[in-house]
N, CA, C and O atoms as a DFTB+ gen file, in Angstrom:
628 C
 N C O
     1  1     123.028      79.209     163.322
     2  2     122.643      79.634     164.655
     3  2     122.430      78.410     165.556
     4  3     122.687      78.410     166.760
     5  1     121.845      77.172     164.743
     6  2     121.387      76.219     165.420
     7  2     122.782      75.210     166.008
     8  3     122.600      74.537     167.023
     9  1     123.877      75.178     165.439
    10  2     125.089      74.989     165.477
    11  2     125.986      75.427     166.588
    12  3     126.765      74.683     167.183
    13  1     125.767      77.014     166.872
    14  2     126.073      78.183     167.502
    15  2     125.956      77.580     169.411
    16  3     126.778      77.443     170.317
    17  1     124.290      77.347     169.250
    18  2     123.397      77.277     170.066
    19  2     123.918      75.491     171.237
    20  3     123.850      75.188     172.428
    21  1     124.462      74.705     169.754
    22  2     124.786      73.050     170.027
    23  2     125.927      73.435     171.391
    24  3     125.983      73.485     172.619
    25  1     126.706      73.640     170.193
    26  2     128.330      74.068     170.558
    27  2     128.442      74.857     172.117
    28  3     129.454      74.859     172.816
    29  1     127.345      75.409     172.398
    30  2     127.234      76.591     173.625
    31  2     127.022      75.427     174.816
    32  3     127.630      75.217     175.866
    33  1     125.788      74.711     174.120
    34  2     124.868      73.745     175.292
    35  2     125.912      72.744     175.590
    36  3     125.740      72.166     176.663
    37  1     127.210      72.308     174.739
    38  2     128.324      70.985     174.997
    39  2     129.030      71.600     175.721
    40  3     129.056      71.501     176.948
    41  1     129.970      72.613     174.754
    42  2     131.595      73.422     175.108
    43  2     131.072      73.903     176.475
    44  3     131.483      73.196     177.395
    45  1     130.457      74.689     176.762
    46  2     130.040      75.265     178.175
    47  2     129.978      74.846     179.302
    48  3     130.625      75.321     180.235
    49  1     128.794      73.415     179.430
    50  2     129.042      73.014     180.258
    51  2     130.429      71.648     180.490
    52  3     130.135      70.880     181.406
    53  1     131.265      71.447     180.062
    54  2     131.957      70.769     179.759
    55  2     133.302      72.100     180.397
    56  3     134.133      71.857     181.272
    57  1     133.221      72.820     179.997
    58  2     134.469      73.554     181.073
    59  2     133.787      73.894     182.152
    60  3     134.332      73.490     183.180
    61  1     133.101      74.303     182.268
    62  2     132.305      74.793     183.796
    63  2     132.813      72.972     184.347
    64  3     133.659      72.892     185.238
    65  1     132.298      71.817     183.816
    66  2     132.531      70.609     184.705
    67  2     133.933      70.452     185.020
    68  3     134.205      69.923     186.097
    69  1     135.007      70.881     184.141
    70  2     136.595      70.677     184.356
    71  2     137.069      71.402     184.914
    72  3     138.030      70.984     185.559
    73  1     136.803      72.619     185.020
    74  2     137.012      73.975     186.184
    75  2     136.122      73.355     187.443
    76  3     136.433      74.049     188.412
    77  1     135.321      72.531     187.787
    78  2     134.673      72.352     189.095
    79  2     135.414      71.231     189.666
    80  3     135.535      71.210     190.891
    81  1     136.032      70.107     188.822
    82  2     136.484      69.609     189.584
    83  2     138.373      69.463     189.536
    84  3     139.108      68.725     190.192
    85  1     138.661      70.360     188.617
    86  2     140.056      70.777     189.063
    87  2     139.858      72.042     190.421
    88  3     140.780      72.188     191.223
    89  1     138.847      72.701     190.508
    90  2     138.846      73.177     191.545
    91  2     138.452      72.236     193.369
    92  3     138.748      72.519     194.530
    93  1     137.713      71.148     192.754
    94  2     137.501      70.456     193.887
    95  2     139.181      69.397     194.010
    96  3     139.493      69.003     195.134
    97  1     139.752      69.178     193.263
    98  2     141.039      68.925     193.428
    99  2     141.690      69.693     194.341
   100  3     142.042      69.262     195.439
   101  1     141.947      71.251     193.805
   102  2     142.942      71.757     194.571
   103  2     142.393      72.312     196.295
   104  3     143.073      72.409     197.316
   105  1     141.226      72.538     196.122
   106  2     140.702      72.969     197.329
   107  2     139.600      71.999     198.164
   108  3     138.871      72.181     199.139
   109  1     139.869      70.891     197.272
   110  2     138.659      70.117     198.434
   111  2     137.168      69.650     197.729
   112  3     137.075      70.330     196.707
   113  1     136.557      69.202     197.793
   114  2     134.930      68.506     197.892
   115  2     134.128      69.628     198.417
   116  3     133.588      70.442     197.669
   117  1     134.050      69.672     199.717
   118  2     132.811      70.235     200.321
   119  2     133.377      71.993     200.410
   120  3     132.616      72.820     200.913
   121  1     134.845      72.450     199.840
   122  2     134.568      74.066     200.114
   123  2     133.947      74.044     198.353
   124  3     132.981      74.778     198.146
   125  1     134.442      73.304     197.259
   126  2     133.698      73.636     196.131
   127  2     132.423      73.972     196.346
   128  3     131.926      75.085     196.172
   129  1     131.784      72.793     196.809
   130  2     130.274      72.724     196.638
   131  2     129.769      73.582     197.677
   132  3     128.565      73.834     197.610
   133  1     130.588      74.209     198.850
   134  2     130.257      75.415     199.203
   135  2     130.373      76.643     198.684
   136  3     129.511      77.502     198.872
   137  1     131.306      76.818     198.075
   138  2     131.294      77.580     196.953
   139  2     130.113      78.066     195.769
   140  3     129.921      79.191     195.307
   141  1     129.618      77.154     195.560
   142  2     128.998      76.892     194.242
   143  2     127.715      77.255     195.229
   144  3     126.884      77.924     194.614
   145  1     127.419      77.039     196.328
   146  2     126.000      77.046     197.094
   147  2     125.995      78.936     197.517
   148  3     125.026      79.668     197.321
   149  1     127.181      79.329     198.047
   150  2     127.352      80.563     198.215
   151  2     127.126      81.434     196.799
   152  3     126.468      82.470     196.881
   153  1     127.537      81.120     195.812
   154  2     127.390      81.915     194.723
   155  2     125.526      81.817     194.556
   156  3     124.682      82.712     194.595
   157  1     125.430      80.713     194.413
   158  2     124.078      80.632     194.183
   159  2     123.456      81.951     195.199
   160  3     122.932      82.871     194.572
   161  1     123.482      82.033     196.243
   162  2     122.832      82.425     197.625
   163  2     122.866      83.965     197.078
   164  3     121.830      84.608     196.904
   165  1     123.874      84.365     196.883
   166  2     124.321      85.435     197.000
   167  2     124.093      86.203     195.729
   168  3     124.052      87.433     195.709
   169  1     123.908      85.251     194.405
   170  2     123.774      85.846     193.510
   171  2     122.305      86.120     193.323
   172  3     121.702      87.022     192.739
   173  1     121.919      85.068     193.997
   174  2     119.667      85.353     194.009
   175  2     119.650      86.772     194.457
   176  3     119.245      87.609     193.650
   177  1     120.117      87.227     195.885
   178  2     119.875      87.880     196.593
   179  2     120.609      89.237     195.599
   180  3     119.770      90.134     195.519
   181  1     121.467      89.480     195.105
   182  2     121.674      90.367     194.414
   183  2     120.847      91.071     193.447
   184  3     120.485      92.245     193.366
   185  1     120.627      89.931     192.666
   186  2     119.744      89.827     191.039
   187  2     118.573      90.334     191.849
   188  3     118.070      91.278     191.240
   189  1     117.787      90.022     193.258
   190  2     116.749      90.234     193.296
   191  2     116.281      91.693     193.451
   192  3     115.318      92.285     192.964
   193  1     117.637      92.238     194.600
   194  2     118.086      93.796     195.092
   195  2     117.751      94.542     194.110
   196  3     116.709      95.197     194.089
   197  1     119.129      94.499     192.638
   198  2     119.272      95.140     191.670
   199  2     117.553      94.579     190.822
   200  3     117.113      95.162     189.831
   201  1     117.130      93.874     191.220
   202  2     115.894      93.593     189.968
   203  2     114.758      94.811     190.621
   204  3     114.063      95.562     189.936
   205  1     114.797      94.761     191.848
   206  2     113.609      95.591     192.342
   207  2     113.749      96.733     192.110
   208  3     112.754      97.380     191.784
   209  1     115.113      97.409     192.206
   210  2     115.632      98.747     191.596
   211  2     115.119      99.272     190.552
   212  3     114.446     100.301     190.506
   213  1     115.568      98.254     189.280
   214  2     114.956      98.228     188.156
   215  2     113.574      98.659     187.976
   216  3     113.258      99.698     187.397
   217  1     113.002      98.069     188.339
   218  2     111.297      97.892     188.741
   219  2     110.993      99.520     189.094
   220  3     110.311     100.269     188.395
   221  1     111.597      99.833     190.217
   222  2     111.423     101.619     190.492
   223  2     111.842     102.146     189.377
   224  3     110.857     102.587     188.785
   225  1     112.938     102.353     188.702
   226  2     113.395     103.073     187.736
   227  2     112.255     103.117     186.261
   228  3     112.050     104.024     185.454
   229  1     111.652     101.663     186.370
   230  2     111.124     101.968     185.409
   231  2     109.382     102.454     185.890
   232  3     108.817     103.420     185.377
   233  1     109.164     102.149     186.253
   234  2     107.928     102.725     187.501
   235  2     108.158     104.394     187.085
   236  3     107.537     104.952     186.180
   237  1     108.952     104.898     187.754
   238  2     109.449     106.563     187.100
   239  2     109.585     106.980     186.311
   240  3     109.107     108.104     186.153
   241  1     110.408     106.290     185.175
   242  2     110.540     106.649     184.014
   243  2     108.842     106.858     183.457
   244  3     108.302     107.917     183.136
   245  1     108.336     105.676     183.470
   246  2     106.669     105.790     182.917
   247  2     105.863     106.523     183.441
   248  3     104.789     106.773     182.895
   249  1     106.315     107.169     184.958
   250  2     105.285     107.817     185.229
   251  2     105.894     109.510     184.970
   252  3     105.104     110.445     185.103
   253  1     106.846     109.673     184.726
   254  2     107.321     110.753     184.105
   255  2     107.418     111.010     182.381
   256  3     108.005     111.883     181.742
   257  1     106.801     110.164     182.061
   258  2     106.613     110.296     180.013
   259  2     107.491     109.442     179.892
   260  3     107.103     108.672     179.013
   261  1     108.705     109.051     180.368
   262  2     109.703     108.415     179.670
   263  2     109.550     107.326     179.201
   264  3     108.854     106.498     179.788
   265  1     110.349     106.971     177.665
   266  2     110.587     105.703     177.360
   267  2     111.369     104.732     177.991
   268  3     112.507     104.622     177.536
   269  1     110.902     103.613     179.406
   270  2     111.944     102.926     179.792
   271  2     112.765     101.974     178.966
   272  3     113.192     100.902     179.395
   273  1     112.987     102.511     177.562
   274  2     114.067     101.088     177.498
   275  2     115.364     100.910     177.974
   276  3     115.816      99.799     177.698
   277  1     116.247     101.776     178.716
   278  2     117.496     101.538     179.231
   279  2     117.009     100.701     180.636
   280  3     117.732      99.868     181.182
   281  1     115.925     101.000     181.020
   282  2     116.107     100.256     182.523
   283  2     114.838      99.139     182.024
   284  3     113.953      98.972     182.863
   285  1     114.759      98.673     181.222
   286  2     114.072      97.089     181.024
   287  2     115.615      96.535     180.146
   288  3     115.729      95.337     180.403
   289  1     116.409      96.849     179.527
   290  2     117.331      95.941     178.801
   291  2     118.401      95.695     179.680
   292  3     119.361      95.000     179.350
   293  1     118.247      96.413     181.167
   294  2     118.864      96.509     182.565
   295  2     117.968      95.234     183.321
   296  3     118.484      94.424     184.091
   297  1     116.934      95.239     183.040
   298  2     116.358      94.443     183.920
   299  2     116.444      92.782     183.106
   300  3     116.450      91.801     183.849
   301  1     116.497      92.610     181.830
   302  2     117.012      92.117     181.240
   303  2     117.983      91.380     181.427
   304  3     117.924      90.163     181.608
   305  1     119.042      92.111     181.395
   306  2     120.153      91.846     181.720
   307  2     120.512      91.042     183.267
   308  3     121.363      90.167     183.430
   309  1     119.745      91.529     184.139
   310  2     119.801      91.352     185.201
   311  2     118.936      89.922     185.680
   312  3     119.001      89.280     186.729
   313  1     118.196      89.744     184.575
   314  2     117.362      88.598     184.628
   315  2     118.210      87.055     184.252
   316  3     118.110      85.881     184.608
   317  1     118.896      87.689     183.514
   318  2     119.846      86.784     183.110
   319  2     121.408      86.331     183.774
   320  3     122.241      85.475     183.475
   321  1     121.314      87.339     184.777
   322  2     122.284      87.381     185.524
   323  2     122.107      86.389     186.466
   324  3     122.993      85.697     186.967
   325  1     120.777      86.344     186.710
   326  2     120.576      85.856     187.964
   327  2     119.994      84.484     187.653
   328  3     119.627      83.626     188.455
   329  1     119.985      84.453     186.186
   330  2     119.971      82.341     185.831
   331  2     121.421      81.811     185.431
   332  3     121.687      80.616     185.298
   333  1     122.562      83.137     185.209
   334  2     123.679      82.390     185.236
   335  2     124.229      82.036     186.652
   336  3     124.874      81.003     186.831
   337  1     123.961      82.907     187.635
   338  2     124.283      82.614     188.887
   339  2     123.372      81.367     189.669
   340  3     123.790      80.880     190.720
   341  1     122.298      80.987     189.140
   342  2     121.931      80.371     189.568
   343  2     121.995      78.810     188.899
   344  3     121.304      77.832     189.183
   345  1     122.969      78.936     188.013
   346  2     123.690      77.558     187.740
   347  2     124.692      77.665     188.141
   348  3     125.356      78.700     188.190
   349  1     125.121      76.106     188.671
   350  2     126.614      75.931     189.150
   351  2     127.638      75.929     187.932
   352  3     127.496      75.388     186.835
   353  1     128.409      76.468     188.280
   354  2     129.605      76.917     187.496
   355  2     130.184      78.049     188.113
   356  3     129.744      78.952     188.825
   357  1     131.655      77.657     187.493
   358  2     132.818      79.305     187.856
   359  2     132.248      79.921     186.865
   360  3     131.299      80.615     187.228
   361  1     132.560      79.935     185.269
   362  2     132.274      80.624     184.208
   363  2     130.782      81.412     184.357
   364  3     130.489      82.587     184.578
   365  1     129.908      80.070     184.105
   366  2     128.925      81.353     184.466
   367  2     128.208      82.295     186.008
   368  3     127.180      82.959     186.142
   369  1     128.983      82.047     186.668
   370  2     128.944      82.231     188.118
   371  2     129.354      83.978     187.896
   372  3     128.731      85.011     188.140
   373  1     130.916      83.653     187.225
   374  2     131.443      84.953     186.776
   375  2     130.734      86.148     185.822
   376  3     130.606      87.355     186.028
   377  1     130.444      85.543     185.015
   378  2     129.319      86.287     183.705
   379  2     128.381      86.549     184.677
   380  3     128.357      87.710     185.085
   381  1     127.533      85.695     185.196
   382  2     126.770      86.687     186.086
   383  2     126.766      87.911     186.918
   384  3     126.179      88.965     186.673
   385  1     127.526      87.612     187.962
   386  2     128.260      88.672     188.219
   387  2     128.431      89.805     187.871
   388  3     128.032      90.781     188.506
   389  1     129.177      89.850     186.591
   390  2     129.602      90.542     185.704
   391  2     128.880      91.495     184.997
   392  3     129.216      92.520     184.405
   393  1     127.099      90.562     185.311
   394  2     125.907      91.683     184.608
   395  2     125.053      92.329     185.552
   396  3     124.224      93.225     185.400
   397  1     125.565      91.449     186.939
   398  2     124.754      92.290     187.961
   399  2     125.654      93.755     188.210
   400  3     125.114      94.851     188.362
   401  1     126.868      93.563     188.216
   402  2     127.774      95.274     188.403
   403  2     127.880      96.045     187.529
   404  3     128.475      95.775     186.486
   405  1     127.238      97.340     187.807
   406  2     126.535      97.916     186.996
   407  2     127.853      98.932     185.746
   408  3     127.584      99.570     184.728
   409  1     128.832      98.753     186.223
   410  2     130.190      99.607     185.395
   411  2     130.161      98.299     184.297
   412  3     130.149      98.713     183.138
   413  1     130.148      96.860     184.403
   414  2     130.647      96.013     183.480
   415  2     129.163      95.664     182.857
   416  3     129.051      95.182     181.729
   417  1     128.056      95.949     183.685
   418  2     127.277      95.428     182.786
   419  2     126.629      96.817     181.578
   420  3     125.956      96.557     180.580
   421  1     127.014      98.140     181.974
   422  2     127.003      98.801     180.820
   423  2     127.953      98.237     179.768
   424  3     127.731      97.796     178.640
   425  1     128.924      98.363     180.375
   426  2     130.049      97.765     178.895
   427  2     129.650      96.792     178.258
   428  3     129.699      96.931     177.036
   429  1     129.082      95.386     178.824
   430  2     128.049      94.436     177.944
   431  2     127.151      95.037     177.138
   432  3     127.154      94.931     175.911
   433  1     126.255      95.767     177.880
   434  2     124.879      96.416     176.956
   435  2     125.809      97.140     175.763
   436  3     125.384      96.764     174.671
   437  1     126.918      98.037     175.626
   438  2     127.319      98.687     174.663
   439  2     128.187      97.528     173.837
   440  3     128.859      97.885     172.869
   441  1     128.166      96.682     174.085
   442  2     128.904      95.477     173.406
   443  2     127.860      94.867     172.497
   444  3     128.077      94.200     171.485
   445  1     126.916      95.136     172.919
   446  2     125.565      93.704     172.247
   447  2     124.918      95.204     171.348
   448  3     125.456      95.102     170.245
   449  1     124.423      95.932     171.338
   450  2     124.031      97.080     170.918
   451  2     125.332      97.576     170.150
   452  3     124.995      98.741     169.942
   453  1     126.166      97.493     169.783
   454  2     127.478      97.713     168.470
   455  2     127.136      95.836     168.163
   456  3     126.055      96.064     168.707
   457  1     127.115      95.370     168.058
   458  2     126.589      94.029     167.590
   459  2     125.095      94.072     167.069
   460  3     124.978      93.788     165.877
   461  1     123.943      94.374     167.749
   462  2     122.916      94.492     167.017
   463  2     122.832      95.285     166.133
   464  3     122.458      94.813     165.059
   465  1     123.231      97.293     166.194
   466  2     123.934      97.582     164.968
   467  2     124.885      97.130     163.731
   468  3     124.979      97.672     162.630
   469  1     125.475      96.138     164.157
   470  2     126.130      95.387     162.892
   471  2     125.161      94.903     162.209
   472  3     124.862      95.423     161.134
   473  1     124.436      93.741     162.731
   474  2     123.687      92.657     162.133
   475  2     122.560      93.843     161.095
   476  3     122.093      93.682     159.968
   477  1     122.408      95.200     162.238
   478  2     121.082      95.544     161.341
   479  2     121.659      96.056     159.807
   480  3     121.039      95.930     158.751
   481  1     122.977      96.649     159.975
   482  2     123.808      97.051     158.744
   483  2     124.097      96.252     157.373
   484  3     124.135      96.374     156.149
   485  1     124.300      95.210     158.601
   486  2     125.169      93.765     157.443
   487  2     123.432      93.122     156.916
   488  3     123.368      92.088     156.251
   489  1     122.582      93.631     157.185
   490  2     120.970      92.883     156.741
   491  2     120.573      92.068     157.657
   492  3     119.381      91.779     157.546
   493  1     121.300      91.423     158.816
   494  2     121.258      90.104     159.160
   495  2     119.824      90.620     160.119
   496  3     118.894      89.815     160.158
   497  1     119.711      91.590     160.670
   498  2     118.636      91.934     162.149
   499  2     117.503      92.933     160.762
   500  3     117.886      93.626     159.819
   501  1     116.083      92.583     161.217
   502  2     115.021      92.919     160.581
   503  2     114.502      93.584     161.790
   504  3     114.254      92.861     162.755
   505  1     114.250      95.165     161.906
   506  2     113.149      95.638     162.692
   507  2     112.016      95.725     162.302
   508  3     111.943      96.183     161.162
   509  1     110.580      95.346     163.015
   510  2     109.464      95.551     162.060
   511  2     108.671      95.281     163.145
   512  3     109.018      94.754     164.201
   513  1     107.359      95.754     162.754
   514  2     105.986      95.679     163.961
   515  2     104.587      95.012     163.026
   516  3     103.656      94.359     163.499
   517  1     104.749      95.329     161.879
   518  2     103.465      95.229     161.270
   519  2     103.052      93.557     161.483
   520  3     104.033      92.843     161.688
   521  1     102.235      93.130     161.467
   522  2     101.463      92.154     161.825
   523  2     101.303      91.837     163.379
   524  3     100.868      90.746     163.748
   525  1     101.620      92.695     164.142
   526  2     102.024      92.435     165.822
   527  2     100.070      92.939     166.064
   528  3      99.199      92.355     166.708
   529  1      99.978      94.556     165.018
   530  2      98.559      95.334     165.879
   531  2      97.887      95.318     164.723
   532  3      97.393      96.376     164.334
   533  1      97.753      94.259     164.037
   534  2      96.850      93.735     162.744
   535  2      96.211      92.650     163.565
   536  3      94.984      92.559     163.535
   537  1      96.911      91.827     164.290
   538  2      96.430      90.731     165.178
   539  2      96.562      89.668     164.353
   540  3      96.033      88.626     164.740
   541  1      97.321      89.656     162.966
   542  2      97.563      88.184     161.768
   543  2      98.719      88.370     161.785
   544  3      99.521      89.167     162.272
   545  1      98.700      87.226     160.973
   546  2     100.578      86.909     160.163
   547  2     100.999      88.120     159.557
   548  3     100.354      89.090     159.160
   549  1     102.425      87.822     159.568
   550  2     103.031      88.846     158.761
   551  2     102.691      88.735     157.538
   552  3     102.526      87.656     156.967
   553  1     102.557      89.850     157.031
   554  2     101.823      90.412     155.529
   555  2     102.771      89.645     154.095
   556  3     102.451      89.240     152.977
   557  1     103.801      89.716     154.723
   558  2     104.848      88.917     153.865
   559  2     106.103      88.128     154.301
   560  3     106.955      88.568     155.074
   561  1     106.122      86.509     153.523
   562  2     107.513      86.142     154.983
   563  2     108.950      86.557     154.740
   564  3     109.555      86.667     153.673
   565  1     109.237      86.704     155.632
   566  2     110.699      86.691     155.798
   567  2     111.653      85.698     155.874
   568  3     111.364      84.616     156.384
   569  1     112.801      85.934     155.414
   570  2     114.126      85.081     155.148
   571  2     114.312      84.191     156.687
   572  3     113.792      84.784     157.632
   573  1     114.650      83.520     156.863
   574  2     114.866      82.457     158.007
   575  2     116.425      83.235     159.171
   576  3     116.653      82.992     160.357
   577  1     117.009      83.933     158.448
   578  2     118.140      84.255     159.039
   579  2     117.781      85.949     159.427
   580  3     118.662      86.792     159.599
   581  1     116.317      86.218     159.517
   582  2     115.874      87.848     160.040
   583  2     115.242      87.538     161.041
   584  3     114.424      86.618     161.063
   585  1     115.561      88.327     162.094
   586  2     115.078      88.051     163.637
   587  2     113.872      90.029     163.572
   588  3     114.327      91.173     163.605
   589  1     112.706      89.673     163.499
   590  2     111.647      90.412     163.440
   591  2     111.272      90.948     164.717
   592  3     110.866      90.255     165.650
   593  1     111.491      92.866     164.756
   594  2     111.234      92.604     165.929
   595  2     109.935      93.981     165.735
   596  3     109.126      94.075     166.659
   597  1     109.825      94.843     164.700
   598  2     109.187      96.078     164.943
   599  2     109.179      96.281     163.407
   600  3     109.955      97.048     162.837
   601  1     108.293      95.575     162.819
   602  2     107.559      95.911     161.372
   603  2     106.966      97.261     160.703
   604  3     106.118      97.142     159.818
   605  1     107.383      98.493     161.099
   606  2     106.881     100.006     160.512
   607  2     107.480      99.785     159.401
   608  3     107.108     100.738     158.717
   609  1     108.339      99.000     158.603
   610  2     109.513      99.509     158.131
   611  2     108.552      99.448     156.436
   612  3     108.931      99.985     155.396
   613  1     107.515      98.787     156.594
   614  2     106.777      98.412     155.542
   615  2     105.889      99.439     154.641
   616  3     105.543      99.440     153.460
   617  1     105.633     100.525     156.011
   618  2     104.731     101.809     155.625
   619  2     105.599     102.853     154.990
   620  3     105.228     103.606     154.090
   621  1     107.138     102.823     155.704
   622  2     108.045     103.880     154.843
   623  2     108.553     104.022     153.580
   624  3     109.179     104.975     153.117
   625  1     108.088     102.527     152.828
   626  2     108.755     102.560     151.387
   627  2     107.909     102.835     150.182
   628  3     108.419     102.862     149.062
């Protein structure tokens, strides 16, 4: 993972830098970096729109019984949208984007959710709560490669 994580923090920004300035090649210096200032602008102001939305939806949901988790893994999403937009880059300029509109950023959420279902299948994802409303450590440790998120799983066996 830690590898995963290297490779993301080099490879990443390293095309975002060769896409910025083959783009300041073909179009210029100052429309790039206008560019890159407009995305910024525009993507705050989006993320912030769609974030407040969020905020109502889940406001309703709770005050109607509901469980908000579709509109917090929305807001989520949207949180993150709006720190890829708020780095310079095409790539992640685009990915942002991409999670603020709400047709592509379902298709993400159903992308990562058939992925977290894998991991939980293949063993790799641990749900669990117990030691969260004990207020201690977990009762027993876990493997280094289980990401802990909702510990009941301890009372069912």
């Amino acid at each position: 993972m830690l590898a995963r994580l290297l490779l993301l923090f080099i490879i990443v920004p390293m095309l975002e830098l060769v896409l910025l300035i083959e783009l300041g090649q073909w179009v210029g210096t100052l429309p790039t970096l206008g560019l890159i200032m407009v995305t910024g602008v525009v993507g705050a102001f989006l993320a912030k729109r769609q974030g407040i939305a969020v905020l109502k939806r889940i406001q309703t949901d709770t005050q109607t019984g509901r469980l908000p988790a579709e509109s917090i893994f929305d807001g989520v999403m949207i949180l993150v949208a709006g720190a890829f937009l708020m780095t310079p880059g095409i790539l992640t300029d685009s990915f942002g984007f991409l999670c603020l509109f709400p047709p592509t950023r379902q298709a993400i959420k159903k992308l990562i959710w058939v992925q977290i279902r894998r991991m939980v299948q293949n063993g790799q994802f641990h749900i669990s709560t117990s030691g969260f409303y004990q207020g201690g450590p977990m009762s027993r440790p876990e493997p280094d490669n289980v990401i802990i998120i909702d510990p009941d799983e301890d009372k069912d066996r």
